[in-house]
C-alpha positions, 0 to 999 in steps of 0.5 A: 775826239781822238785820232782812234775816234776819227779813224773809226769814224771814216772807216765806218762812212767808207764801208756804210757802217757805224763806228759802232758796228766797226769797233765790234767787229775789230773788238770780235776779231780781237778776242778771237785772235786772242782766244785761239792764240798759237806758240808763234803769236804768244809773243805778241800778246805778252809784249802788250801790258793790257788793262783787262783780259784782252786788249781793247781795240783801241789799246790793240791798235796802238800797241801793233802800231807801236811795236811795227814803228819800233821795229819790235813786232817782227824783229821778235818773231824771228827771235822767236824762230831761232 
């Protein structure tokens, strides 16, 4: 089981829900955010490489994750501004 697995896992007993139910709801929120995306959020999902239209919530997660521990996701937000 991966740590994405694991996590989804303990959210889902946290909240009285199954991993099911939360990937669905993170999958939902996803699509939403990416359907309705603005100029100031443009950035973000075109520094994600995706393997379908949108992002997974899986591929989601580990992309954010990944740009806020590089110190990319913000940075370039404010690249963005100037």
């Amino acid at each position: 089981m991966s740590r994405f697995q694991i996590i989804i896992e303990h959210i889902a007993r946290e909240n009285g829900s199954t991993a099911s139910e939360v990937l669905l709801e993170m999958q939902n929120a996803i699509d939403s955010a990416y359907a309705n995306r603005s100029t100031d959020s443009q950035y973000i999902w075109d520094a994600m490489s995706l393997n379908g239209p949108h992002p997974t919530a899986e591929e989601f997660v580990a992309k954010a994750a990944a740009m806020i521990l590089n110190g990319t996701l913000f940075s370039d937000a404010e690249q963005q501004r100037s």
